[in-house]
DRENGU-340842 format. One record per residue (C-alpha): x, y, z. Coordinates in pm, 1 decimal. Layout:
BEGIN
        px        py        pz
         X         Y         Z
...
//
This chain:
BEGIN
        px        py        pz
    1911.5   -1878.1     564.2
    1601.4   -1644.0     641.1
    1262.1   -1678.0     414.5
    1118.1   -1351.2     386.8
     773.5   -1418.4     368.1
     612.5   -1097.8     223.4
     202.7   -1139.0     261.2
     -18.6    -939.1     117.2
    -303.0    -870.8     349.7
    -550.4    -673.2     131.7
    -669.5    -326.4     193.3
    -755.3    -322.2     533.8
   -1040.1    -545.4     580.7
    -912.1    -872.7     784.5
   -1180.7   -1091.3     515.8
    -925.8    -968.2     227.2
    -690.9   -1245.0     371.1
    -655.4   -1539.5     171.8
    -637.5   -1875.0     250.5
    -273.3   -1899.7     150.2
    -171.1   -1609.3     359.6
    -329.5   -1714.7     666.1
    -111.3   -2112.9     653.7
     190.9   -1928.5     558.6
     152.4   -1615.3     879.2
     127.6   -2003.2    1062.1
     435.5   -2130.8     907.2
     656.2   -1770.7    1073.9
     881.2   -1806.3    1336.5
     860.0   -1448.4    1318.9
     591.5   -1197.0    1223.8
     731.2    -847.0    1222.1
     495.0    -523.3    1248.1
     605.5    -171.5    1160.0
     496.9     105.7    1361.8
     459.4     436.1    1181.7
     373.1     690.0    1433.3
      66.5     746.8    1661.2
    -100.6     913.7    1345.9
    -111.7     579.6    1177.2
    -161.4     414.6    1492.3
    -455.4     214.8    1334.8
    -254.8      55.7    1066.1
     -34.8    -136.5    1308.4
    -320.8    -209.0    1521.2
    -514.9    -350.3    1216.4
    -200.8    -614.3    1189.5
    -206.4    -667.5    1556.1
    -569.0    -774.2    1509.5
    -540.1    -977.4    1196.5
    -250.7   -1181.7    1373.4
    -445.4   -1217.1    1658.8
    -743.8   -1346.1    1474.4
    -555.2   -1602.5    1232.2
    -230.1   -1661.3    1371.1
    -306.5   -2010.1    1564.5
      67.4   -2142.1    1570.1
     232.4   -2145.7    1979.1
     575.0   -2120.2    1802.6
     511.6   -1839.2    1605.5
     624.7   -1468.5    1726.4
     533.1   -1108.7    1713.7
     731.5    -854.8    1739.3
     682.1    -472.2    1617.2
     985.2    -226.5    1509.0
     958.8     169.1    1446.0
     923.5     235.4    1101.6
    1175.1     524.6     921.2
    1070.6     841.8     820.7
    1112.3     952.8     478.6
    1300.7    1300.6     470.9
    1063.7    1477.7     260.5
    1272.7    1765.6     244.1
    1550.5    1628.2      30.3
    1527.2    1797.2    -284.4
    1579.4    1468.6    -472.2
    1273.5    1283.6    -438.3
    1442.4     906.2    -611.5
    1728.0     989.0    -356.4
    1478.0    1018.0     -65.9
    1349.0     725.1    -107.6
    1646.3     535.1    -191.9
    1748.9     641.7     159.5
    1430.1     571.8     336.5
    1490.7     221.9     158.5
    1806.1     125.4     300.4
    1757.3     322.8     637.3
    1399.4      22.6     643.2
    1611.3    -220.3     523.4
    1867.8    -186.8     794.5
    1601.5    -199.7    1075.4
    1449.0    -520.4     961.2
    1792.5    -656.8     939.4
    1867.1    -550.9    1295.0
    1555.4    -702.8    1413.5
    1575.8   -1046.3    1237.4
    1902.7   -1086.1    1378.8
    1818.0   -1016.7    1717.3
    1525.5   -1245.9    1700.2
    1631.5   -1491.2    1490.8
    1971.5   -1479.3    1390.7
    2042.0   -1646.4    1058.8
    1742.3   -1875.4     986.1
    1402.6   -1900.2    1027.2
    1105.1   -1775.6     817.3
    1036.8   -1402.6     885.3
     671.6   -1298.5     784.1
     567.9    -935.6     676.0
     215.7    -795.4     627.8
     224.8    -552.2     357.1
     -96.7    -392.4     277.2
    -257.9    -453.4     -50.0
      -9.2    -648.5    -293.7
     368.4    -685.3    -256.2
     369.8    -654.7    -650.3
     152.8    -331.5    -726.1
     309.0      19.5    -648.8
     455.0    -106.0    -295.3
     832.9    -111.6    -220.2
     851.1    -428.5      -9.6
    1031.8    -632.0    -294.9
    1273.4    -340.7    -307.3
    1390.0    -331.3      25.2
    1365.8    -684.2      56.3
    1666.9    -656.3    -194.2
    1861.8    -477.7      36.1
    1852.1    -682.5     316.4
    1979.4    -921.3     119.7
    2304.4    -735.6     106.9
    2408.0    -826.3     473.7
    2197.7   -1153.2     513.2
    2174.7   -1462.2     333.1
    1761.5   -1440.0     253.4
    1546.2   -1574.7      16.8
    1166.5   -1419.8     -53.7
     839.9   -1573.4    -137.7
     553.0   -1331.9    -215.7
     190.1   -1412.6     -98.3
     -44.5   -1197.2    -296.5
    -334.7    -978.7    -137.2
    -659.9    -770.1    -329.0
    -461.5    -456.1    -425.6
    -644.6    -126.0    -377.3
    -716.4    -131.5    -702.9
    -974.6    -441.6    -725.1
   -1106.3    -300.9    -383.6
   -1174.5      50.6    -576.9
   -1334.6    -119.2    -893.5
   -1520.9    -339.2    -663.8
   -1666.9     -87.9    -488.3
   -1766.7     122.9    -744.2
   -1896.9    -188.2    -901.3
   -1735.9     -99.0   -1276.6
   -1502.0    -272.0   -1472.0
   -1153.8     -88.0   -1492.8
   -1110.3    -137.2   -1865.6
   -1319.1     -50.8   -2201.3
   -1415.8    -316.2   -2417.0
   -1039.1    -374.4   -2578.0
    -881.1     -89.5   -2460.8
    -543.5     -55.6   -2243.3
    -565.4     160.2   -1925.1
    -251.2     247.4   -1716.4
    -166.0     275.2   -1346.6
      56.6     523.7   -1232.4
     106.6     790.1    -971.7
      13.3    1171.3    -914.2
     317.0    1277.3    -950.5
     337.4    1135.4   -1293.9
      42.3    1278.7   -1358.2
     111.3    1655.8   -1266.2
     454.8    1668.4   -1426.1
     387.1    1499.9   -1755.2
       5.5    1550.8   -1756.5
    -203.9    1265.7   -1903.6
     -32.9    1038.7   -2095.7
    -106.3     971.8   -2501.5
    -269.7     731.6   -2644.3
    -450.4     633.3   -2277.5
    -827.6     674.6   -2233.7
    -816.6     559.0   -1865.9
    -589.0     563.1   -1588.6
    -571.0     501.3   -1244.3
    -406.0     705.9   -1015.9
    -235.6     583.1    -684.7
      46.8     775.0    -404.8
    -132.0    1092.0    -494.2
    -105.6    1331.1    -173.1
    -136.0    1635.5    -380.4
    -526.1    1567.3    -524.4
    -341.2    1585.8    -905.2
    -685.0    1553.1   -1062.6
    -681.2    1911.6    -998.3
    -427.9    1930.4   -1296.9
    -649.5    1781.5   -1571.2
    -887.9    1959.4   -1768.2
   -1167.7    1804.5   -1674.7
   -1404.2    1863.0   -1959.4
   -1522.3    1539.6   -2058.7
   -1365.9    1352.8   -1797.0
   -1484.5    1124.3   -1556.2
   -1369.6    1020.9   -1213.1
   -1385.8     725.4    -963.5
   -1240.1     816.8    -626.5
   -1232.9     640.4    -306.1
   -1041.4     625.4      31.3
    -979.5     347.8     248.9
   -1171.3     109.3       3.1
   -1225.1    -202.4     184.0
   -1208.5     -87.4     535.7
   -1533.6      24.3     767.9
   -1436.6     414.2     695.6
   -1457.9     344.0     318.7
   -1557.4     634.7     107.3
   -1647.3     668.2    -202.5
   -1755.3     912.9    -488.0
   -1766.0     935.0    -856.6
   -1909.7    1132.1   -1158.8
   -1799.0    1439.6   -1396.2
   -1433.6    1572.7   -1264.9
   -1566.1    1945.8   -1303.2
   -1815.5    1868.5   -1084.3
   -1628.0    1633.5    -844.3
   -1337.9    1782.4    -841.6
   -1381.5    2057.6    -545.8
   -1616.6    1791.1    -337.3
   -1351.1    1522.4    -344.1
   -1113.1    1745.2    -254.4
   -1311.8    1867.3      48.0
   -1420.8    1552.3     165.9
   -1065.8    1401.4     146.1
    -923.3    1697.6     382.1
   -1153.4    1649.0     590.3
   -1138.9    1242.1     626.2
    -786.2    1312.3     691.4
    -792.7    1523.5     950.6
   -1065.5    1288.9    1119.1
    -854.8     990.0    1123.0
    -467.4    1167.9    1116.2
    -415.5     949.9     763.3
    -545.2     892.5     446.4
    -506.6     628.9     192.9
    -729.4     672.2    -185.8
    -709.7     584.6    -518.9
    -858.7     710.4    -824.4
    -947.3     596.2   -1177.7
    -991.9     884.3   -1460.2
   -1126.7     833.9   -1805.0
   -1216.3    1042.7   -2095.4
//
């Protein structure tokens, strides 16, 4: 039997990790670290680094594997990534059998929380197809605490729902009813742009938690243009970009 141990590490700031998820990265036979190109570079060396710094155990392993790409130009998007899905799935099959065959306790570092807009769970699914595997889930600070933290504000109003959901959602079926606040995550496309921002206020940052955190917030009609500028050009400093928003009216 494997244990998929699925470890949320925060949102790139090694002090993110909890207590729990250091003992458990010590309890891995295996730790396994995706590689996603040399223009996220940085995100596999930020495992590297957290593994070096906390993983203490002689017995336990490291071992990276290339991450798949997403085709981005198939025209369904749910299909796409149901692809990308199994194509991951298949690679961390391959490599848990070639390290460890049918059993041990296989650790993964998934950035922010397994449970919050992340597909980890998912694909952890399908490896269960071909592999007799079991999965425990060790949470991390989502990007979404890190972003309210930072901004020091409170994500709710006093009694009041707010809802999480993604640009996409946001473009093609515009802001939903009966919603004062949302926050806004997997937007590559800057879908704030879509609102009408008259009375509408925004919370934006990018790589919240890490040393190249950014941050900036007030009226969308006057934040909308700057935001978009200064996430350009933070992307074509570092090759990759990872933000998250929060909108209310």
């Amino acid at each position: 039997m494997i244990e998929l141990l699925l470890v949320g590490i925060g949102t790139g700031n090694p002090d993110h990790l909890t207590l729990e998820a250091i003992k458990t990265l010590n309890t891995a036979d295996l730790v396994m670290i995706p590689r996603k190109g040399a223009s996220k570079a940085d995100l596999a060396e930020l495992r590297r680094v957290i593994c070096m710094d906390v993983v203490t155990n002689p017995e336990t392993r490291v071992v990276e594997f290339d991450l798949p790409v997403r085709d981005a130009e198939n025209p369904s998007y749910r299909g796409g990534v149901d692809d990308w899905h199994d194509a991951i799935a298949t690679v961390w099959e391959t490599t848990i059998r070639s390290e460890c065959g049918t059993a041990g306790r296989v650790a993964l570092l998934v950035w922010g929380d397994p449970s919050l807009y992340d597909s980890t769970l998912r694909i952890a699914g399908r490896v269960g197809r071909g592999l007799a595997v079991t999965v425990t889930v060790i949470p991390g600070i989502t990007s979404l605490q890190a972003l309210t933290a930072a901004h020091a504000i409170p994500i709710n109003e006093i009694g009041a729902p707010f809802l999480v959901t993604t640009g996409r959602q946001l473009r093609e079926g515009g802001w939903p009813p009966g919603i004062d606040t949302l926050a806004i995550m997997l937007d590559g496309e800057c879908s704030f742009r879509s609102v009408a921002p008259e009375g509408v206020s925004i919370w934006w940052g990018a790589y919240v938690g890490m040393k190249e955190q950014i941050i900036l917030s007030g009226p969308l009609d006057k934040m909308a243009d700057r935001i978009f500028a200064t996430r350009a050009a933070a992307r074509d400093a570092h090759g990759w970009i990872m933000d998250i928003y929060i909108l209310r009216r």
